[in-house]
C-alpha positions as CSV (number, residue, x, y, z in Angstrom):
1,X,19.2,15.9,-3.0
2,X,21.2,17.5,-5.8
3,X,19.0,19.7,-7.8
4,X,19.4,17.7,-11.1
5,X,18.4,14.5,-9.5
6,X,15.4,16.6,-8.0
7,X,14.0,18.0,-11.2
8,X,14.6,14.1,-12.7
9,X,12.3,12.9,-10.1
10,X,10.1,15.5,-10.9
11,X,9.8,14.8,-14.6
12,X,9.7,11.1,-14.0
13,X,7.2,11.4,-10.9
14,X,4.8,14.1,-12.9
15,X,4.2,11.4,-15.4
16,X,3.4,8.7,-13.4
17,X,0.6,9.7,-12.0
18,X,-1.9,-14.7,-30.1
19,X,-4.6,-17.7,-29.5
20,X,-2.8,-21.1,-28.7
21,X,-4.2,-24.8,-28.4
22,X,-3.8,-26.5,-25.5
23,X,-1.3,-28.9,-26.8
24,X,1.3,-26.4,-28.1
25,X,1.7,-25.1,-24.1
26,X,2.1,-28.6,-23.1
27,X,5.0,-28.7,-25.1
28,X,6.1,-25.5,-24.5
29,X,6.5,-26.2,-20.6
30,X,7.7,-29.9,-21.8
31,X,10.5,-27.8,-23.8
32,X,11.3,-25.5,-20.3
33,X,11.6,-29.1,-18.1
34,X,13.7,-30.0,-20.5
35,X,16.4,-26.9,-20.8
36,X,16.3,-26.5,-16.8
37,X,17.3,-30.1,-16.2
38,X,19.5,-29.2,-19.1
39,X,20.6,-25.8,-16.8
40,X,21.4,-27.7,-13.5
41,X,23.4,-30.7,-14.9
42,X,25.2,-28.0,-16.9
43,X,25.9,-26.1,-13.2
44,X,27.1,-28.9,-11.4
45,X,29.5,-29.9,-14.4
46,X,31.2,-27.0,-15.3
47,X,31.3,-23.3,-13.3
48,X,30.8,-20.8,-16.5
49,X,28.1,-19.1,-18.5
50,X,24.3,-20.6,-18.3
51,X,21.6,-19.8,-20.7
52,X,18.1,-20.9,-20.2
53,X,15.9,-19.4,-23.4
54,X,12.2,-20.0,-23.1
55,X,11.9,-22.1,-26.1
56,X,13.3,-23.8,-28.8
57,X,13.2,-22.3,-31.6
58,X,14.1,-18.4,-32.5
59,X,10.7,-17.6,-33.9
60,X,9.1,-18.0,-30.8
61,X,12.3,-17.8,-28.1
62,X,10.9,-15.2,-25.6
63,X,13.2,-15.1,-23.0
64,X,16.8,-15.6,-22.5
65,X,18.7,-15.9,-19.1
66,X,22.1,-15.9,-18.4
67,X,23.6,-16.6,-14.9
68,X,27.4,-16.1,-14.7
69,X,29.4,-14.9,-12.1
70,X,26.9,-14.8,-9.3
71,X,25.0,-12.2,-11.5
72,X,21.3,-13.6,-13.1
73,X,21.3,-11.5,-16.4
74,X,17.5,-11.7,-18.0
75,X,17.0,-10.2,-21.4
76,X,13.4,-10.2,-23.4
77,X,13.7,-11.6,-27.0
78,X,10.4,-10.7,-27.8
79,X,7.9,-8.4,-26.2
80,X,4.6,-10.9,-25.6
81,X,3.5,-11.0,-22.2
82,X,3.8,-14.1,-20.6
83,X,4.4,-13.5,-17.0
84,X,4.2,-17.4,-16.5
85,X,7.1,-18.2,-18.8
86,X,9.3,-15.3,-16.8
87,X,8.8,-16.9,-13.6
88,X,9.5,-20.3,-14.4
89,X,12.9,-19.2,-16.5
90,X,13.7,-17.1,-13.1
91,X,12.8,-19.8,-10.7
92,X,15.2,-22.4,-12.6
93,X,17.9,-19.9,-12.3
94,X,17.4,-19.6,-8.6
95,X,15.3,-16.6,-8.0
96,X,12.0,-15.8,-6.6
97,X,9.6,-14.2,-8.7
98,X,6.4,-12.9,-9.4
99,X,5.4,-10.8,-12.3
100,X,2.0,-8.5,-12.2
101,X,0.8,-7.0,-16.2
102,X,0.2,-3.2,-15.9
103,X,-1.5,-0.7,-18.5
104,X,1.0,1.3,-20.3
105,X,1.1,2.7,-23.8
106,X,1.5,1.2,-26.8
107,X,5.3,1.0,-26.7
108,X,6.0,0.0,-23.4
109,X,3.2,-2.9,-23.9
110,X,5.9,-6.2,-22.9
111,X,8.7,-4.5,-21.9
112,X,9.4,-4.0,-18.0
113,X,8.5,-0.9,-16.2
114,X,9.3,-1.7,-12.7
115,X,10.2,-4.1,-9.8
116,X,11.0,-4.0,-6.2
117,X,12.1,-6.7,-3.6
118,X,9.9,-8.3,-1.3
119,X,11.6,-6.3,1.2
120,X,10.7,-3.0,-0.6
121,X,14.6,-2.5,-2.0
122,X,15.3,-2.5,-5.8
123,X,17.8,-5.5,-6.7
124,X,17.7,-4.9,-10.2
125,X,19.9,-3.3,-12.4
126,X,18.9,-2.2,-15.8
127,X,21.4,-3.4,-18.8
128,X,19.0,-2.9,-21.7
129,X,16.8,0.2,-21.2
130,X,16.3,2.8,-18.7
131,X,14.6,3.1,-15.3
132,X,11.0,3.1,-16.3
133,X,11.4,0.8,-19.8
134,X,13.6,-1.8,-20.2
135,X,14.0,-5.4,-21.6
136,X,17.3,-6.1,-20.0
137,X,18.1,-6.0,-15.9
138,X,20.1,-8.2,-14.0
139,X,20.0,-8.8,-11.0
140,X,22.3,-11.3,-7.8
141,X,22.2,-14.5,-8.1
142,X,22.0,-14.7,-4.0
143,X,18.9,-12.3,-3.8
144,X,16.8,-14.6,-1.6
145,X,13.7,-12.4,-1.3
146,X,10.9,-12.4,-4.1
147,X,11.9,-10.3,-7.3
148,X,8.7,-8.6,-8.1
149,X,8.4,-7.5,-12.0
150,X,5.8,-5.0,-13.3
151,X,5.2,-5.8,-17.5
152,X,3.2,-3.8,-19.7
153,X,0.2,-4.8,-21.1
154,X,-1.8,-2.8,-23.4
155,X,-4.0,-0.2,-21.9
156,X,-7.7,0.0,-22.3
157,X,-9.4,3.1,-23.4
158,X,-9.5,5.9,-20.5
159,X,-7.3,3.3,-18.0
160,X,-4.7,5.2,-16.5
161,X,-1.3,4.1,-17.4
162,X,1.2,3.0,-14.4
163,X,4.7,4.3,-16.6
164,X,4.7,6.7,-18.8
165,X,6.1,6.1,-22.5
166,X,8.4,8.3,-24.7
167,X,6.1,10.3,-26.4
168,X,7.9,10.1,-29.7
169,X,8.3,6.1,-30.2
170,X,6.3,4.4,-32.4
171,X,2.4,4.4,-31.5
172,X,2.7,6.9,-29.0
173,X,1.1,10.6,-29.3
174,X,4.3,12.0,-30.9
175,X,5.2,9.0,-33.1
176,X,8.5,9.4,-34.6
177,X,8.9,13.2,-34.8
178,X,12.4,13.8,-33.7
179,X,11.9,17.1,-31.7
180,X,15.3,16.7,-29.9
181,X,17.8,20.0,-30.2
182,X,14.4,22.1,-31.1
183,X,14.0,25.2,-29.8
184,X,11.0,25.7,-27.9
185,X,9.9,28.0,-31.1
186,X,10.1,25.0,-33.8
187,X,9.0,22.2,-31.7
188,X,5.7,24.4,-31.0
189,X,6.0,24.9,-34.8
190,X,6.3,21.0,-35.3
191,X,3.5,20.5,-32.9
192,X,0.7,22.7,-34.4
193,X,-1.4,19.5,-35.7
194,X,-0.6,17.1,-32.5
195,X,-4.0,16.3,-30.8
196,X,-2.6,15.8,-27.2
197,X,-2.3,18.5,-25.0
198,X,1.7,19.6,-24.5
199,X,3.3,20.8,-21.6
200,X,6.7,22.3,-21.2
201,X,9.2,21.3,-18.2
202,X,12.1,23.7,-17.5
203,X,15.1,21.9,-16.3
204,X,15.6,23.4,-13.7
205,X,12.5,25.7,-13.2
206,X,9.7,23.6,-13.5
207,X,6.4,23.4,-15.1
208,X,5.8,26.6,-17.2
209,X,2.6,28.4,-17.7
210,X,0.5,27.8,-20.7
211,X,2.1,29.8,-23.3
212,X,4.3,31.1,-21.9
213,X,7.0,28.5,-23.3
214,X,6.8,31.3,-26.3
215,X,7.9,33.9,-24.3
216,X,12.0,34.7,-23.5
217,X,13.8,32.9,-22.4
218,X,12.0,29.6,-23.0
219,X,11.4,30.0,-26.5
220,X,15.1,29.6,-27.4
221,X,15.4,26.8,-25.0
222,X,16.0,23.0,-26.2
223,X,14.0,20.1,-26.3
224,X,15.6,17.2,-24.8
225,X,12.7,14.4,-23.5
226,X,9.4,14.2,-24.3
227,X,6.8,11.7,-22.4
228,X,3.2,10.9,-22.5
229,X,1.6,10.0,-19.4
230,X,-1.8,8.5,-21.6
231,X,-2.7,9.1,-25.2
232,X,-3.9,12.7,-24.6
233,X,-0.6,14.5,-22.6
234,X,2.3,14.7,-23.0
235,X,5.0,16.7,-21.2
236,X,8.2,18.3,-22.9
237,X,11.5,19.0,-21.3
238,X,13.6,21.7,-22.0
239,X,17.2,23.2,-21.2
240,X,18.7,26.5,-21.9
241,X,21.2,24.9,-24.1
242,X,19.9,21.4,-24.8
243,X,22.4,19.5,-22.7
244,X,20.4,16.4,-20.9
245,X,20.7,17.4,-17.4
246,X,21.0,14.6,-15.3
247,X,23.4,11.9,-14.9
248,X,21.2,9.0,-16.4
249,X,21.2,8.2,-19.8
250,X,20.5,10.3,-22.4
251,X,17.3,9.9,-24.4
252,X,17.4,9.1,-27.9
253,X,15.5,8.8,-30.9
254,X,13.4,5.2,-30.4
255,X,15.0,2.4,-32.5
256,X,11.1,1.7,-34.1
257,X,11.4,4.7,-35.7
258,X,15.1,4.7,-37.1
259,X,14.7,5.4,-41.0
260,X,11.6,7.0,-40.8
C-alpha cells in the first residue's frame, strides 16, 4: 500500500471510530406511482435520459434520479431523511435497495456516509461529495445485488457518531473558521477559545504528542483537513508544506460557510 494511501486510511479510520398528516403521504406515494409509470413508458419509448424526482413540486422535490447509459445517477435535492422515498425512487430505476439512518454530526445529518453491496463490494461511485459525505453517487444500472445506503440522522447527546464530519462546516466544533494554509503556530493561535480537544496528524508521521505540534518542525507545518469524530474532538492534519497529500480530492472550505 503506497504510503499516502496508508496515512489517508489512517486519518479517515482514526475518526471513525417535519410533522406530516396522513393524507399528504398518500399523495406523495400517489405522486411516485405516477412518475414511475411515467419512468417505464418513457423507457420502452425512447432509449435516452430518465429522471424520476421524488415529488412534484421544487419546494419539496427530495430526490432526483437519472438513469442514462446503463449508469443510475442519484443526487439528494434536499437533505431530509426519508429512507423510504430513496428506496422506492431506486427500486423504479431498477436497483435493489435498502437504506439504514446513522448518527453523525450536524452536517452530515441527510447526506450519505456509506454503502456496500450485498456481496460486501462497493458499487457506488461518488459524483457529488467525497468518500465519507456525499449527496451524489451513481452507481450500474445492471448491479443485481442489494445497494445498501448508510444516511445521517442527527446524533443524540453522547451517541457515538458512525462518520466523522469536517470539523469546520457549519454546526460542527470548528464552524466556519478557515484554518487551511495555517501554520501549526496560528491555527493553535486561532484555536485558543475552541472547547473540543484538538489533535494534530502529521502526514506522513502520524499522531503527534500533546504539544508537541509547537515544537520544530511541526509548528511551521500546514493545515490542510480538519475532522471531528463527535462534538468534543477533533483531529488536524498537517504537511510540511501544505500540499494535500493524497490523490483524492482536496478539502475545501464548506459551501455553508461561503461569505462568512
Amino acid at each position: 500500500m503506497p504510503i499516502a494511501d496508508s496515512h489517508q486510511s489512517q486519518l479517515r479510520d482514526a475518526l471513525i471510530g417535519a410533522v406530516e398528516t396522513k393524507r399528504t403521504r398518500q399523495r406523495r406515494r400517489a405522486v411516485m406511482r405516477r412518475v414511475a409509470f411515467a419512468v417505464v413508458i418513457a423507457a420502452a419509448l425512447v432509449a435516452s435520459v430518465v429522471t424520476v424526482a421524488g415529488r412534484d413540486d421544487k419546494a419539496e422535490a427530495s430526490l432526483q434520479i437519472k438513469v442514462q447509459d446503463g449508469t443510475v445517477v442519484v443526487r439528494l435535492i434536499d437533505l431530509e431523511d426519508r429512507p423510504d422515498e430513496i428506496i422506492g425512487a431506486l427500486r423504479n430505476a431498477g436497483l435493489d435497495a435498502s437504506v439504514e439512518l446513522v448518527p453523525v454530526g450536524p452536517s452530515n445529518v441527510g447526506r450519505f456516509v456509506g454503502s456496500s453491496g450485498s456481496a460486501g463490494t462497493g458499487p457506488v461511485s461518488v459524483t457529488e461529495g467525497n468518500a465519507y459525505s456525499y449527496v451524489g453517487f451513481s452507481v450500474p444500472q445492471d448491479f443485481r445485488g442489494v445497494l445498501k445506503l448508510k444516511l445521517g440522522r442527527a446524533a443524540a447527546p453522547g451517541e457515538r457518531w458512525t462518520a466523522s464530519s469536517d470539523a469546520m462546516a457549519k454546526g460542527e466544533p470548528l464552524a466556519c473558521k478557515n484554518l487551511y494554509g495555517l501554520t501549526v503556530s496560528e491555527a493553535t493561535r486561532e484555536l485558543a477559545r475552541t472547547t473540543a480537544s484538538v489533535r494534530w496528524l502529521a502526514l506522513p508521521g502520524g499522531l503527534v504528542a500533546a504539544g508537541a505540534q509547537l515544537d520544530e518542525p511541526y509548528a511551521h507545518w500546514h493545515v490542510v483537513d480538519a475532522l471531528a469524530t463527535s462534538p468534543d474532538d477533533v483531529l488536524i492534519g498537517i504537511t510540511a508544506d501544505g500540499s494535500w497529500p493524497f490523490l483524492t480530492k482536496v478539502p475545501q472550505v464548506d459551501p455553508s460557510c461561503k461569505g462568512k
